[in-house]
N, C-alpha and C positions, 0 to 999 in steps of 0.2 A: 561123209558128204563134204564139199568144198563151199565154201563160203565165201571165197572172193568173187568178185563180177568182175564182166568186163562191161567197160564201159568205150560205146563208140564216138570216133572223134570226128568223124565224116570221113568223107569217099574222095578221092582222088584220083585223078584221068591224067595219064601217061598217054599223048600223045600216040609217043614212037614205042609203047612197051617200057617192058625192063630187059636188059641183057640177055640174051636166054630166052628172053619169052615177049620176043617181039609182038608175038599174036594176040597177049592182053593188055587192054590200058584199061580196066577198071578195078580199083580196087578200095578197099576199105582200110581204115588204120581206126585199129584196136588198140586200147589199152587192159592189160590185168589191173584193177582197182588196190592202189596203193603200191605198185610196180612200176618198176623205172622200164623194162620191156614194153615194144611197143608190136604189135605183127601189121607189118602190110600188106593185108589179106584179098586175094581174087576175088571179085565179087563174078567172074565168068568159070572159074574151074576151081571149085571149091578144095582141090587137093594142091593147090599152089598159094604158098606164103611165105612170109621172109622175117622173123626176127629181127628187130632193129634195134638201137639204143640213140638217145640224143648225146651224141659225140663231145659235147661243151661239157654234159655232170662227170664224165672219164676222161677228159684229155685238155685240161682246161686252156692249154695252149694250143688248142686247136684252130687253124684258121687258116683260108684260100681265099681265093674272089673269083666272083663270077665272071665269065666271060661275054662279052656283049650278045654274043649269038645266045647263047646261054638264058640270058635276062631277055631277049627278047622273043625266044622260042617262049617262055612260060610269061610273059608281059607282064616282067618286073622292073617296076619305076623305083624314085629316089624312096620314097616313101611306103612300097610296097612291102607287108608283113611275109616273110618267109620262114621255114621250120627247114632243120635239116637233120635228115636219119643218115646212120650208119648200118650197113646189115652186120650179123651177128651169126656165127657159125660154128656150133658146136663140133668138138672133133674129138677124136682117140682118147683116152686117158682123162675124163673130166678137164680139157682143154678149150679152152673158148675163149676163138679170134675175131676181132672185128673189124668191117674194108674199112678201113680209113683213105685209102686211094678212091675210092669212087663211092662218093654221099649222093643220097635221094635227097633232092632239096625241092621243097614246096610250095608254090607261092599261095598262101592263108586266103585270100581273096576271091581268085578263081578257081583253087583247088588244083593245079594243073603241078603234076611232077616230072622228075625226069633225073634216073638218072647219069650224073656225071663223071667221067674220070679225067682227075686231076692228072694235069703236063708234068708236075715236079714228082722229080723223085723222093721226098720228102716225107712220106708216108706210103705205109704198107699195107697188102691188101690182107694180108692175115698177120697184123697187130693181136698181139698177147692182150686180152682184157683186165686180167688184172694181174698179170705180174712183173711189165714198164711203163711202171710209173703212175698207173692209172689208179685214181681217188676212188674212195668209196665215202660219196657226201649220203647225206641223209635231207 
């Protein structure tokens, strides 16, 4: 029997979808109870979700800025609380990469996501999770 919960954080409206899956914008974001994973779960087609991680506890130099259209497509001000995921993709070989080129970023307030892919070449869309560079804090 499993004994972890998950525990739900609230619902989030994409607009424009997510990549791929223009056709949904609601979803849910789940956390497993005492889990750094977090799933961005469809709340319209139950067999669509995305593994995510908060990109700051693995990459702690992590950082971009938003772009005006960006902030004002999700109606982020100076002061506006925002979360930002990374999705998470498990592959071959117990291998697992994380987009670091294109974060779901959230604004706390309205709930409203979207996500973005970043202009710089500066990060990779299948980043090694834990074997450059990436911490494992507690």
């Amino acid at each position: 029997m499993n004994t972890s919960q998950q525990v739900e954080l609230g619902k989030i409206f994409f607009e424009d979808g997510i990549p791929g899956f223009s056709h949904l914008q609601f979803f849910q974001l789940i956390q497993e109870e005492e889990s750094r994973l977090f799933l961005i779960q469809s709340t319209e087609e139950k067999d669509v979700g995305f593994w995510a991680i908060d990109p700051f506890v693995y990459f702690p130099n992590y950082e971009f800025s938003l772009t005006p259209t960006v902030k004002t497509s999700l109606s982020i001000g100076d002061n506006t609380g925002i979360a930002v995921f990374c999705i998470v993709t498990i592959r071959g070989n117990n291998q697992v990469t994380v987009n670091l080129k294109a974060p779901v970023v959230v604004n706390l307030s309205n709930r409203m996501g979207k996500q973005i892919i970043l202009q710089e070449d500066t990060y990779l869309i299948r980043q090694p999770l834990f074997e450059s560079g990436a911490t494992d804090k507690k």
